[in-house]
C-alpha positions as CSV (number, residue, x, y, z in Angstrom):
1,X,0.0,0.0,0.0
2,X,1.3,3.3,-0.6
3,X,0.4,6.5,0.2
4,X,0.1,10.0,-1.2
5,X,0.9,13.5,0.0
6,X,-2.3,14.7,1.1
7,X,-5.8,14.1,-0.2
8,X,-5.6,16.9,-2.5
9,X,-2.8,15.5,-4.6
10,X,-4.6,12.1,-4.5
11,X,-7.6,14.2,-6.0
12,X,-6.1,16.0,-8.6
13,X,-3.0,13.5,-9.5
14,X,-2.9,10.2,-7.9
15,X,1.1,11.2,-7.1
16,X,2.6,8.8,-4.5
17,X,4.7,8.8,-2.0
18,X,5.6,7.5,1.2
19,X,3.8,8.5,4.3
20,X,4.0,6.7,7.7
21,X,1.7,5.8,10.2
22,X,-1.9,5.4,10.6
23,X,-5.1,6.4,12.5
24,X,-7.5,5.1,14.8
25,X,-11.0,5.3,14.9
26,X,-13.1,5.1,17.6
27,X,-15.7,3.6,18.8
28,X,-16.8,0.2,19.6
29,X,-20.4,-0.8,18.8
30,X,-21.2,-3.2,22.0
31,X,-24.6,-4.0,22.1
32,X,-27.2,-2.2,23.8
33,X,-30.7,-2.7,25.7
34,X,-32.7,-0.6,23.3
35,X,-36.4,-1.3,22.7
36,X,-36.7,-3.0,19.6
37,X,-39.5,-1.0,17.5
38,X,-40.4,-4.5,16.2
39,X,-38.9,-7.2,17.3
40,X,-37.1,-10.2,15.2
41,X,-38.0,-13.6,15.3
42,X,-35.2,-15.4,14.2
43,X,-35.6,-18.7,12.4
44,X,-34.4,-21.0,9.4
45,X,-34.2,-19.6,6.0
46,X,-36.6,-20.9,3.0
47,X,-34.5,-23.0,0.7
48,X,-35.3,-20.5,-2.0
49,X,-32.6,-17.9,-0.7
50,X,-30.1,-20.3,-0.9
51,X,-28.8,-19.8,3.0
52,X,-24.6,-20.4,4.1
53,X,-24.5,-23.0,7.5
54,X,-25.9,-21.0,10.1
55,X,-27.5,-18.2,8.7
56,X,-31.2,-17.3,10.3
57,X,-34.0,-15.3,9.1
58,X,-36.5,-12.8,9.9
59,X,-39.2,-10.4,9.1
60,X,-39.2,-6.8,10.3
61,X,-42.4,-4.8,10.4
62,X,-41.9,-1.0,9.4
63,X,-44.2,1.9,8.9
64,X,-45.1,2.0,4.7
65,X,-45.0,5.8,5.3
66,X,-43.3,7.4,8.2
67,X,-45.2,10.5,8.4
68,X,-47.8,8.4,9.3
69,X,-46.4,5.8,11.7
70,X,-49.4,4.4,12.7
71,X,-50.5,3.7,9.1
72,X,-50.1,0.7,7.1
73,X,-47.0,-1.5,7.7
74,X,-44.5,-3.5,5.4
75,X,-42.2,-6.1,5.9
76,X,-38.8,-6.7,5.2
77,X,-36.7,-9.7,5.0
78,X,-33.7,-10.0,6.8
79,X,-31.0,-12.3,7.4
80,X,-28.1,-13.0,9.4
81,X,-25.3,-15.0,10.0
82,X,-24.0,-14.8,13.6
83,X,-20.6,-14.5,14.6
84,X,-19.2,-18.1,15.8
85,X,-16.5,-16.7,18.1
86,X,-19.0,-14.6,20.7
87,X,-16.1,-13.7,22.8
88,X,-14.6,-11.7,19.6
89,X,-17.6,-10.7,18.6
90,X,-17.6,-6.4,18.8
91,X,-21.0,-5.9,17.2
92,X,-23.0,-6.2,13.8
93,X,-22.1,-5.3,10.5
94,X,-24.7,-4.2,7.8
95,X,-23.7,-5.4,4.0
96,X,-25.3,-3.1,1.7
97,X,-26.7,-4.2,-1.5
98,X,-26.4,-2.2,-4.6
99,X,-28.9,-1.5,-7.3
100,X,-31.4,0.2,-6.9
101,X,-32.9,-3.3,-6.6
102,X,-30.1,-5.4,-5.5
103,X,-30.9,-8.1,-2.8
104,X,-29.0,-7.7,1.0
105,X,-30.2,-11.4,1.5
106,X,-28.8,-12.8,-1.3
107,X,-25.3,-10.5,-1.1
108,X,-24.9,-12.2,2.3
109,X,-25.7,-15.5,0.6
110,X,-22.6,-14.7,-2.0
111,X,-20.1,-12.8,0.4
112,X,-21.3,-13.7,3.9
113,X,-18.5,-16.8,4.3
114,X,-15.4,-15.1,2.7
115,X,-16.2,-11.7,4.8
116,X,-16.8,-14.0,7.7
117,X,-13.5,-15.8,7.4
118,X,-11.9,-11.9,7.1
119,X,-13.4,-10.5,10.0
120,X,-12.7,-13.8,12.4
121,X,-16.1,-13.7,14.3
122,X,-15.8,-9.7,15.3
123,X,-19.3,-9.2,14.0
124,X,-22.2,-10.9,13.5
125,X,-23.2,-10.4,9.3
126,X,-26.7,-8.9,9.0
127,X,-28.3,-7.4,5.6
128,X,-32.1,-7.2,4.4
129,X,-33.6,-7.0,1.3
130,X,-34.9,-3.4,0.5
131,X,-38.0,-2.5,0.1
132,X,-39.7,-4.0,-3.3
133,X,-36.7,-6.2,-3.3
134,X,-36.3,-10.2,-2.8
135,X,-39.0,-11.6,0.4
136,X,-39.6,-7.7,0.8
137,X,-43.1,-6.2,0.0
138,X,-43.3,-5.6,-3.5
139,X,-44.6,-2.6,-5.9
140,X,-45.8,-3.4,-9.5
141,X,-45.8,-1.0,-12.1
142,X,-47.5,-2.7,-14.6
143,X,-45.1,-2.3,-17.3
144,X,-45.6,-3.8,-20.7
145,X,-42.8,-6.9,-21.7
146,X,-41.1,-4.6,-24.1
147,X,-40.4,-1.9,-21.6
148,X,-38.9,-4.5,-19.0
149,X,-35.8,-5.7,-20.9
150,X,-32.5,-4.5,-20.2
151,X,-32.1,-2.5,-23.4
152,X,-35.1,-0.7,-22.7
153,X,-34.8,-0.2,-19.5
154,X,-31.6,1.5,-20.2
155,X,-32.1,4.4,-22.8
156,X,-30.5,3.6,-25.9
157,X,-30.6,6.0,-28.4
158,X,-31.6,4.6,-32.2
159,X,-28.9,3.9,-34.5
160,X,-29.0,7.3,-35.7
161,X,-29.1,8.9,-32.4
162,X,-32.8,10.2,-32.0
163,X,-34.2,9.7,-28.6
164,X,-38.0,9.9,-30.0
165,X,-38.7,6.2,-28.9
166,X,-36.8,6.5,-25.8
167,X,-39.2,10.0,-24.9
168,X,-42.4,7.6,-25.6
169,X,-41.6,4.9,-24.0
170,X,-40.4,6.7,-21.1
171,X,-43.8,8.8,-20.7
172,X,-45.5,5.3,-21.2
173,X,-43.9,3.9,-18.3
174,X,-44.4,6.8,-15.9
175,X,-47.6,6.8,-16.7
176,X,-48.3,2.7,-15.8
177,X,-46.5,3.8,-12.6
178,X,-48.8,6.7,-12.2
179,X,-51.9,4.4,-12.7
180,X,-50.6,1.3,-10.9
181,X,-48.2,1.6,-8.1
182,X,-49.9,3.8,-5.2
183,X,-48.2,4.7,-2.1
184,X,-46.3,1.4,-2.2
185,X,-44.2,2.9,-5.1
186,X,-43.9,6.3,-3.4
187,X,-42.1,4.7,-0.6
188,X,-39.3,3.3,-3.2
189,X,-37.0,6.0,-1.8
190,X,-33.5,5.8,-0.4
191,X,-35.0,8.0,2.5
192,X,-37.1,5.2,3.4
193,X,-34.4,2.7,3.5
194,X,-32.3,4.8,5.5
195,X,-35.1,4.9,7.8
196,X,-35.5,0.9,7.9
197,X,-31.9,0.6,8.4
198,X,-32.2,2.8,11.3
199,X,-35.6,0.4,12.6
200,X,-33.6,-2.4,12.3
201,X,-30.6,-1.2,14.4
202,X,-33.0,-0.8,16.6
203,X,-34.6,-4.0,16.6
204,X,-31.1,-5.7,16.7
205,X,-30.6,-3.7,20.0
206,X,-27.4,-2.4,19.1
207,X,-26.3,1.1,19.9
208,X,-24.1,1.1,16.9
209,X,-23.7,0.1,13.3
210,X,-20.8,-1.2,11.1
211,X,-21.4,-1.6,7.7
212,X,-19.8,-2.5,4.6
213,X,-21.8,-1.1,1.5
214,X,-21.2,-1.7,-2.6
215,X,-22.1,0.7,-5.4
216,X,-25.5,2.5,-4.6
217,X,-25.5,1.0,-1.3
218,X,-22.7,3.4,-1.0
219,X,-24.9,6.7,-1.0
220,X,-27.9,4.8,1.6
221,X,-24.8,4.5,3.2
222,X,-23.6,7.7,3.3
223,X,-27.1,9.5,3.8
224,X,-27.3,7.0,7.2
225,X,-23.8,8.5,8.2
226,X,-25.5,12.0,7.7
227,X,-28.6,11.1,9.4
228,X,-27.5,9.1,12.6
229,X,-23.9,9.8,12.3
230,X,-23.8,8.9,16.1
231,X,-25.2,5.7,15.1
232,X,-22.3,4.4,13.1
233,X,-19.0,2.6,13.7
234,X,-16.7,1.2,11.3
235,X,-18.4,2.4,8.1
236,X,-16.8,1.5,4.7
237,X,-17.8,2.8,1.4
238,X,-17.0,0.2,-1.9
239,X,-17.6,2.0,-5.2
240,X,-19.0,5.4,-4.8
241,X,-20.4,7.7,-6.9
242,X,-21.3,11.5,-6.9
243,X,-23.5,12.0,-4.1
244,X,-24.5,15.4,-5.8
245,X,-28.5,16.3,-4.4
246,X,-29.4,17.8,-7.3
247,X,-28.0,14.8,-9.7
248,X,-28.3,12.0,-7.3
249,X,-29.3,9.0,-9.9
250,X,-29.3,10.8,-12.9
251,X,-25.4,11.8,-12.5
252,X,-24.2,8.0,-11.5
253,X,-26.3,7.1,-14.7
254,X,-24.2,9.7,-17.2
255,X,-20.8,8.4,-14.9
256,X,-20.9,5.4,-16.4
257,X,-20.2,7.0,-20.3
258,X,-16.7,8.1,-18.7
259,X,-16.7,4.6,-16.6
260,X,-16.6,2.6,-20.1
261,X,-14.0,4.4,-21.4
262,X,-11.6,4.0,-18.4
263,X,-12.3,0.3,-18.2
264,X,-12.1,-0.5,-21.9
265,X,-8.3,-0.5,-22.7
266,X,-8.5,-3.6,-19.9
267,X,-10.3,-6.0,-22.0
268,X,-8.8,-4.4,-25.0
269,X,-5.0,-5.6,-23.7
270,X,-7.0,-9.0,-22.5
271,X,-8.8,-9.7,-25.8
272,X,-4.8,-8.9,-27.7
273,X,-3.5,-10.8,-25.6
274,X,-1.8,-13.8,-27.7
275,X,-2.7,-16.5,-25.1
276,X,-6.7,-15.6,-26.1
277,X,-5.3,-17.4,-29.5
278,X,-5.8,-21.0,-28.3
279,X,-8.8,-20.5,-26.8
280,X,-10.7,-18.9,-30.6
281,X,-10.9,-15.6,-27.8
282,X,-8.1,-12.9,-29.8
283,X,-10.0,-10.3,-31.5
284,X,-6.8,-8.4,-32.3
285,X,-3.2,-8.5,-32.6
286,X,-2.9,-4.9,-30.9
287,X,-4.9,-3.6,-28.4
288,X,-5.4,-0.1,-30.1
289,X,-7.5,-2.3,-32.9
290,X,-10.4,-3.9,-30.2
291,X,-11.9,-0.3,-30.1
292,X,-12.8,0.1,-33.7
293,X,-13.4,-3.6,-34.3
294,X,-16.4,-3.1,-31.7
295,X,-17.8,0.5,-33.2
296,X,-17.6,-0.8,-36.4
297,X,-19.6,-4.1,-35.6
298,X,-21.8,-2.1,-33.7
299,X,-22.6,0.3,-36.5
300,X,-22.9,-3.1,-38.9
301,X,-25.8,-4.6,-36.2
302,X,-27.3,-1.6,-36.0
303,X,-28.1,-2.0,-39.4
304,X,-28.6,-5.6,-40.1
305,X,-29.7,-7.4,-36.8
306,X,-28.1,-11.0,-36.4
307,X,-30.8,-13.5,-35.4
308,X,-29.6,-15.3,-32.2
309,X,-30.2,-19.0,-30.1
310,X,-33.2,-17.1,-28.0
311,X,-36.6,-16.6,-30.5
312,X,-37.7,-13.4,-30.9
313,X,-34.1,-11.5,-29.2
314,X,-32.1,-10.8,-32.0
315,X,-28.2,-9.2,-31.7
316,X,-28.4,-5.8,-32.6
317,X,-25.6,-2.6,-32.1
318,X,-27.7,-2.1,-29.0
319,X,-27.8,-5.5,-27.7
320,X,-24.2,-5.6,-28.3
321,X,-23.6,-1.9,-26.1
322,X,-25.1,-3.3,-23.7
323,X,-23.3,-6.7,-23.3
324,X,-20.3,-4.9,-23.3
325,X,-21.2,-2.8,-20.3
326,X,-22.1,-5.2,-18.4
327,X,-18.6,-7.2,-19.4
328,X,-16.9,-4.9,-18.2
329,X,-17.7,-4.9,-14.5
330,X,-15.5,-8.1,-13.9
331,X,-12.3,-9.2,-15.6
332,X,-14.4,-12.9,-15.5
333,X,-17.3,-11.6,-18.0
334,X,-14.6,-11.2,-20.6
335,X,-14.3,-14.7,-22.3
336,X,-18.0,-14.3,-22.5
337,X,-18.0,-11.2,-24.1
338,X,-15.0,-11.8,-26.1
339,X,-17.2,-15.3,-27.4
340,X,-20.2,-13.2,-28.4
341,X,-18.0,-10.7,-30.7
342,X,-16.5,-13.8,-32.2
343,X,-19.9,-15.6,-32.9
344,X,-21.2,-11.8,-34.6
345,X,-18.2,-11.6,-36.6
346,X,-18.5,-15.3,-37.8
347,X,-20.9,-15.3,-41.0
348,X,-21.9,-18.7,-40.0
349,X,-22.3,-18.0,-36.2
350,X,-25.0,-17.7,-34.1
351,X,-24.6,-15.1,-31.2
352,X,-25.7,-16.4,-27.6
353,X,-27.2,-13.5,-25.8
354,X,-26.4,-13.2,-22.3
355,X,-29.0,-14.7,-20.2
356,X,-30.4,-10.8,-18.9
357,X,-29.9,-9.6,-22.5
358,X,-32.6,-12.8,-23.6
359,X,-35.6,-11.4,-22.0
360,X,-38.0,-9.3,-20.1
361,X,-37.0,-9.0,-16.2
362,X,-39.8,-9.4,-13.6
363,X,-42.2,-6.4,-13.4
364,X,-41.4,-5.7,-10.0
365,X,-37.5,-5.7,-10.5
366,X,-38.4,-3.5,-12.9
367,X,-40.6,-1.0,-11.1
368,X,-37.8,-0.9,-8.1
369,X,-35.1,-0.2,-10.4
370,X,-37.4,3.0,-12.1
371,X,-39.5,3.9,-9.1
372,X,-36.1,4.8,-6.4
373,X,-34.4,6.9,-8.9
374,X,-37.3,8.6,-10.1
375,X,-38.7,9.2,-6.2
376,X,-35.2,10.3,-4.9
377,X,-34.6,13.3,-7.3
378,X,-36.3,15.7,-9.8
379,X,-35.1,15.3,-13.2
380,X,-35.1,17.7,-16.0
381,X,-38.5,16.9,-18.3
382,X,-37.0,19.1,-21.9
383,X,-37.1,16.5,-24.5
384,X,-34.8,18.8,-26.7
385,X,-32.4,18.9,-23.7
386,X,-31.9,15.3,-23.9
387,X,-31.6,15.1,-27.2
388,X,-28.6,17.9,-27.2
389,X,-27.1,16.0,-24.4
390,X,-27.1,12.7,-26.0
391,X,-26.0,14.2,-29.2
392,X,-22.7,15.6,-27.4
393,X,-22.4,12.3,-25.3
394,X,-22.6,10.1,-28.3
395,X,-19.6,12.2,-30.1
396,X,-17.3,12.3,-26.7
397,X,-18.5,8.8,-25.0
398,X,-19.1,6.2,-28.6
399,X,-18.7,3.4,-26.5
400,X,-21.5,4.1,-24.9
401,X,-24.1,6.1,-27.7
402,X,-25.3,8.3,-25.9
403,X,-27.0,6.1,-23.5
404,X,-26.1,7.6,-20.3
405,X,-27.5,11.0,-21.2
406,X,-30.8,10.1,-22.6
407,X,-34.1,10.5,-21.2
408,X,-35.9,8.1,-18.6
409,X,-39.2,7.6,-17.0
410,X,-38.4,10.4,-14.5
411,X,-38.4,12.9,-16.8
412,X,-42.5,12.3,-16.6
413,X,-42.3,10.9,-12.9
414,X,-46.0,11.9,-11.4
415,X,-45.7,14.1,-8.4
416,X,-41.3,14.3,-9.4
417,X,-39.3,13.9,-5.9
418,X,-40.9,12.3,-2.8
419,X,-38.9,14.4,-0.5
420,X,-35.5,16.6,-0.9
421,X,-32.4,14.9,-1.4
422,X,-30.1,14.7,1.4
423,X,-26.5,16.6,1.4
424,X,-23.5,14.8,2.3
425,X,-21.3,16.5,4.1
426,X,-18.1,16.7,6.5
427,X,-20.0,17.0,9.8
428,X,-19.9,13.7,12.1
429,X,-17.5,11.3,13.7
430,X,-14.3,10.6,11.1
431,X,-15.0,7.0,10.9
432,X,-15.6,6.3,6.8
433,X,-13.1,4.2,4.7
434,X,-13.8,4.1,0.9
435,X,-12.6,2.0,-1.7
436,X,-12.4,2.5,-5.4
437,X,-11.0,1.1,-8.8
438,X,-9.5,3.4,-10.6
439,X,-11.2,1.9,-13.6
440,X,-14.8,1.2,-12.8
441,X,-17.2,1.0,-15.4
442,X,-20.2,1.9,-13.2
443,X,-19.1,4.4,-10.7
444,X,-15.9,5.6,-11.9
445,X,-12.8,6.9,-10.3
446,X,-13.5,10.6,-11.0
447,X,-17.0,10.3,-9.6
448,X,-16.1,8.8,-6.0
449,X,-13.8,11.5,-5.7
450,X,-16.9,13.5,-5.4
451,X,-17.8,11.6,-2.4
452,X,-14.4,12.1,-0.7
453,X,-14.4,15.7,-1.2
454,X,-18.3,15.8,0.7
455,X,-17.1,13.5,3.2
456,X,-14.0,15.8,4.0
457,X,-11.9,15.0,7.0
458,X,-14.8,12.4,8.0
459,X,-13.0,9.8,5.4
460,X,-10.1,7.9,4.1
461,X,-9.9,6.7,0.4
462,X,-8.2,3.7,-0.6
463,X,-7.7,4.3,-4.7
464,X,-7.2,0.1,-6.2
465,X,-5.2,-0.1,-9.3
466,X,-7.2,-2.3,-11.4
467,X,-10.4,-2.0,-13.0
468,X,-14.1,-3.4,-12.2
469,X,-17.1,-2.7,-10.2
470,X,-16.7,-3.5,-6.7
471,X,-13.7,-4.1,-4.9
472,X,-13.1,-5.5,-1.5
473,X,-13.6,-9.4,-1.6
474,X,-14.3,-9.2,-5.3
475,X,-10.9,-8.2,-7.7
476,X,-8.3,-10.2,-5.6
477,X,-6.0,-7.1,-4.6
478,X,-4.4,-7.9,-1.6
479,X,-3.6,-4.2,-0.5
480,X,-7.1,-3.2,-1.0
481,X,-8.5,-6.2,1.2
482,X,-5.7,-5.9,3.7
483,X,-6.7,-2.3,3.8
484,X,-10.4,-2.6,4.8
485,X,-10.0,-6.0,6.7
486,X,-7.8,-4.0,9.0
487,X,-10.1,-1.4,9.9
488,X,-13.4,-3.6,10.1
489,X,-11.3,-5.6,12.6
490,X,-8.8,-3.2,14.6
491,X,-10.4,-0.2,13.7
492,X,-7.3,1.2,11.9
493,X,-7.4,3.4,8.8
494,X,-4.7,4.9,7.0
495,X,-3.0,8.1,7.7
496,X,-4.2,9.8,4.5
497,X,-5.7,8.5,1.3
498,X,-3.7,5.8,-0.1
499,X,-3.1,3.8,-3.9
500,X,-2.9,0.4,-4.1
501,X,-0.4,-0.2,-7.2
């Protein structure tokens, strides 16, 4: 690990240089005799979620609307897997899903053992699934099959740029929402699940809170820290984004333009690489040439579609944009990828879509995915605005077509933002680590710099050579895991931001 001069020059140069020594934070997170709210009533997990050894489940009751306590309730499902060394144990950690939409339940299910193993029994590993989300209460939309696949969901522009689908389909789906998902849907906020978080703290009976949140999870995260900040312990940020209030949502979706094109030289040395020759993978003998084999095959599905193994989903330029995309959030979707672009270029081939890229998600996953971003945040409604902004995206960002700059269903949202977003800011106990690629397709480097210069003095950054979404437990960087490991368990941070080479 080594460290810079100062968070400024981290900011503005990534310049490195040794520094010495390192801070601790305070705090322990013992439990406490609160009233739980609710109660939990822990027992075994259905099958369905797949549960590690040990891990129990529960429901927690909370308020549907919390300006109206007394009103109608929801539940939540939550689950837990209990520290196995109870005289180590210090208190609880939350894991944060990411999304909107993402599943707490079944992120425990997928990183609950390794973070267990790093943490050696100092916390008991408790996450729910957020509301509309997993065995939480649902919302439905309504939304037509069309409307719920991937490549509608996301705003791609036509193949010549215009966004006049895009703008109908987006005023179609705001208004199923409009018609269909009553106060249900209006509690998709990221208010609310900071709220729920803070009920089941409560319910847990602990004074305190660790947590370790991913992507989106990283701004319910940080809008906890600003809400109870004397409610949190060891709090660690993985893959932040601008936590701008008037661009919450809408900026992280235009990051991921610049995201792309920070990530893409990775798989373009990967897919040159001459070993990729033996396994029918090499698209290119240099990896300046991967870039303009893509656009160009892009351009060439845009205007002939190749028919694919799944009925009815063909492999267009769009289909294409968006495999990529999601290829490059691990250095393990590559082959896949890589296969896909082989299969196009083949006259004889026949592309396999991607099992998300084959059909229509579930209405609900749908609704959650619309119905946060659109509650959380006004969003500009000018039609020719979006279309300037894609045109100038599409020329600066062609990996991505404009995509991130085009119009959504918020830009018709009925009744726009449920409440005023929350600023982040420096004020509260300095207890935040975060952790970031420097190449990350989704939230990129630039943008979670944002969230260190709100945070201020309050946090550390730890800046991970490599690219990806996601970091700790999930690229393999030693000096990134050693770092956060380290101050889940001893409660040590470095001295000043760091870079993991």
């Amino acid at each position: 690990m080594t460290t810079n001069r100062g968070r400024k020059a981290l900011m503005l140069a990534l310049s490195v240089a040794a520094v010495a020594g390192a801070a601790l934070t305070g705090g322990g997170a013992a439990p406490a005799s609160a009233a739980s709210p609710a109660g939990l009533d822990w027992g075994a997990c259905d099958p369905a979620v797949k549960p590690l050894p040990g891990q129990q489940c529960a429901t927690l009751s909370v308020p549907l609307d919390y300006a109206r306590p007394d009103g109608d309730r929801i539940r939540l499902a939550v689950a837990r897997l209990p520290s196995t060394r109870p005289g180590a144990r210090r208190g609880t950690l939350m894991v944060i899903p990411g999304g909107p939409g993402s599943s707490g339940v079944q992120r425990l299910g997928q990183k609950g053992a390794a973070l267990a193993k790093e943490t050696d029994g100092a916390y008991d590993l408790v996450a729910f699934d957020p509301r509309g989300v997993g065995g939480s209460t649902k919302a439905r939309c309504g939304f037509a099959e069309e409307d719920r696949r991937l490549v509608t969901l996301r705003s791609w522009p036509a193949a010549d740029g215009g966004i006049g689908e895009n703008a109908a389909r987006s005023r179609r789906m705001a208004e199923a929402c409009a018609r269909n998902g009553g106060a249900t849907l209006r509690g998709l906020t990221t208010a609310n699940q900071v709220r729920d978080l803070e009920q089941l703290r409560q319910a847990l009976g602990e004074r305190k809170l660790s947590a370790w949140s991913v992507s989106y999870g990283t701004y319910v995260a940080a809008v906890y820290a600003q809400k109870f900040p004397e409610r949190t312990d060891r709090w660690v940020l993985d893959s932040s984004s601008d936590p701008d209030p008037k661009r919450v949502a809408r900026g992280w979706l235009a990051g991921m333009a610049r995201g792309a094109e920070d990530r893409f030289p990775d798989f373009a040395a990967w897919a040159a690489d001459p070993d990729r020759a033996g396994e029918g993978l090499r698209l290119a003998e240099r990896p300046e040439d991967v870039r303009p084999l893509f656009l160009d095959l892009a351009a060439r599905l845009d205007r002939a579609p190749r028919a694919s193994t799944t009925p009815g989903a063909p492999l267009t330029g769009t289909v294409l944009r968006q495999a990529l995309q999601q290829a490059l959030y691990s250095d393990a979707s590559f082959p896949a990828f890589a296969r896909l672009v082989s299969q196009a270029l083949d006259p004889a081939g026949v592309p396999v879509l991607p099992p998300e890229l084959a059909g229509p998600m579930p209405d609900e996953a749908a609704t959650v995915s619309v119905g946060v971003i659109c509650n959380d945040v006004d969003w500009p409604a000018s039609v020719p605005a979006y279309e300037k902004a894609v045109a100038a995206d599409r020329e600066r960002y062609p990996l991505t077509a404009g995509m991130p700059a085009n119009i959504t269903p918020c830009a018709f949202w009925k009744g726009g933002a449920v409440e005023k977003p929350t600023r982040i800011t420096d004020r509260g106990p300095s207890n935040v680590l975060m952790i970031q690629n420097l190449r990350d397709p989704s939230t990129p480097h630039s943008m979670g710099l944002r969230m260190r210069a709100a945070f201020g003095d309050r946090a550390r950054l730890v800046s991970v050579d490599k690219g990806g979404h996601g970091v700790y437990l999930g690229n393999g960087n030693a000096c990134g895991d050693r770092a956060v490991t380290r101050f889940l368990t001893e409660g040590v941070r470095p001295a000043e931001d760091v870079l993991c080479r």
